[in-house]
C-alpha positions in Angstrom: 120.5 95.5 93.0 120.1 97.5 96.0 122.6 99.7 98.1 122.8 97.1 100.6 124.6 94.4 97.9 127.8 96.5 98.5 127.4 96.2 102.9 126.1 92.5 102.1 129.5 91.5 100.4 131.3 93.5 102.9 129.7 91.3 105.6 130.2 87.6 103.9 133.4 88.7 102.8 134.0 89.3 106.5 132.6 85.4 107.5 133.5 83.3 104.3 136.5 82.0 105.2 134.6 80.6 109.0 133.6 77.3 109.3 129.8 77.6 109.7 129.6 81.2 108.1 125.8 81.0 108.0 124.5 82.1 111.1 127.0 85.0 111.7 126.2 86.3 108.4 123.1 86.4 109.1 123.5 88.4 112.4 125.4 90.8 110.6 122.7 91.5 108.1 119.9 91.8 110.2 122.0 93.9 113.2 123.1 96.3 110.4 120.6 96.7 107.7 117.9 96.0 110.3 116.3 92.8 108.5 117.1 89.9 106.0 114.8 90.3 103.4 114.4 88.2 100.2 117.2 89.6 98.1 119.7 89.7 101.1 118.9 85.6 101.3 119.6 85.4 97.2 123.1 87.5 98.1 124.1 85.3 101.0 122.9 81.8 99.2 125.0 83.0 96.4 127.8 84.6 98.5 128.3 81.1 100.3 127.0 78.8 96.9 124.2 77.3 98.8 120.4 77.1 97.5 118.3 80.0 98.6 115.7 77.5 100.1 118.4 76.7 102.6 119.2 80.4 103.2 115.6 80.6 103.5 114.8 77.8 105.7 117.6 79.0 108.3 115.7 83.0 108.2 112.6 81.6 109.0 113.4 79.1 111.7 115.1 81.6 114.0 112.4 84.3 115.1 115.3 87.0 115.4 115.6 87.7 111.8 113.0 89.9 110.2 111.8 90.2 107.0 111.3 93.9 107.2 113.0 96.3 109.4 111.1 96.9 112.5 112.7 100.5 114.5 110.4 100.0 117.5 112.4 99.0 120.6 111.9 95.3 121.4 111.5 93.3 124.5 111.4 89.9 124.6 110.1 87.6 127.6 111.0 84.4 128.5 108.5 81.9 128.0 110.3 78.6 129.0 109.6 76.1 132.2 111.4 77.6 134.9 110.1 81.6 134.1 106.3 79.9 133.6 106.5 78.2 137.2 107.6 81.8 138.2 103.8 83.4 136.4 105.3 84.6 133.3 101.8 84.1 131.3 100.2 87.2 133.3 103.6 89.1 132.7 102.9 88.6 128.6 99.7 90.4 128.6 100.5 93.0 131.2 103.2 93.7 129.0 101.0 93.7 125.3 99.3 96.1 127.0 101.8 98.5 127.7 103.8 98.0 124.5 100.7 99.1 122.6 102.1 99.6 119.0 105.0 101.5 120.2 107.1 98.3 121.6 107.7 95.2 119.9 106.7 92.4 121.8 108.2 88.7 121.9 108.8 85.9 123.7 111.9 83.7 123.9 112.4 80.5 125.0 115.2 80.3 127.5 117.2 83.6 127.8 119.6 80.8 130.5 118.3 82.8 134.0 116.3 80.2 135.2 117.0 80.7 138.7 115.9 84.3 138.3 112.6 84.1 136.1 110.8 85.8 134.8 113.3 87.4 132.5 113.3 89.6 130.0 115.9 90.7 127.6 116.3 94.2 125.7 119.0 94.7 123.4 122.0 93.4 125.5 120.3 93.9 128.8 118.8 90.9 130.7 116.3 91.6 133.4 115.3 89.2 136.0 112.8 89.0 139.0 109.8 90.7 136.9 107.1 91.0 138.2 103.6 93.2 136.5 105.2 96.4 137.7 108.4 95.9 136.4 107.7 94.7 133.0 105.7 97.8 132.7 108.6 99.7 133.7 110.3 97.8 131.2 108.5 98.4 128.2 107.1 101.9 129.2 111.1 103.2 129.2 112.2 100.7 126.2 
């Protein structure tokens, strides 16, 4: 077993008794060891006594949790209806461009600001109204 089994049990210790623990476990995890990995699904499946394929299944459905820890920033675009009316497909490769291997670079789909596309969301912060030179802005100071 790793060091992280002692933070993991801290962290469904902290959950167990929710209804629904799953999901904010698994924020937990990847917010403070930086990633749910394969033993950290085996700890939580047998933390909550569920199978690890359904541990599993939940990781890889939700493009937030990562496998490996990742320490570059991360920006992710909005890539639903309302921010694609609004010309976000040009915004995604102006801002690949200036992420180079230095920003991680994902899209979303529907950070809820609709009425303000194209958005973009790093860490906590939500950014609306983007336009090429903003997102580069964006990234370039992420």
């Amino acid at each position: 077993m790793s060091d992280n089994s002692e933070i993991l049990g801290e962290i469904i210790a902290r959950h167990h008794h929710r209804e629904g623990p799953l999901l904010p476990i698994l924020n937990d995890v990847q917010e403070e060891l930086g990633c749910v990995d394969a033993e950290s699904e085996a700890l939580i499946a047998k933390g909550l006594n569920l199978s690890r394929a359904d541990v599993h299944g939940v990781v890889t459905f939700y493009h937030d949790y990562l496998p490996t820890p990742d320490a570059r920033p991360h920006v992710q675009i909005c890539r639903a209806e309302a921010c694609k009316a609004r010309g976000v497909e040009k915004l995604i490769d102006t801002a690949s461009s200036a992420a180079g291997e230095r920003v991680r670079i994902s899209t979303v789909y529907c950070l809820g600001l609709c009425s303000a596309g194209p958005a973009a969301r790093t860490g906590d912060d939500l950014h609306i109204r983007l336009d090429e030179q903003a997102i580069t802005n964006l990234v370039e100071n992420a």
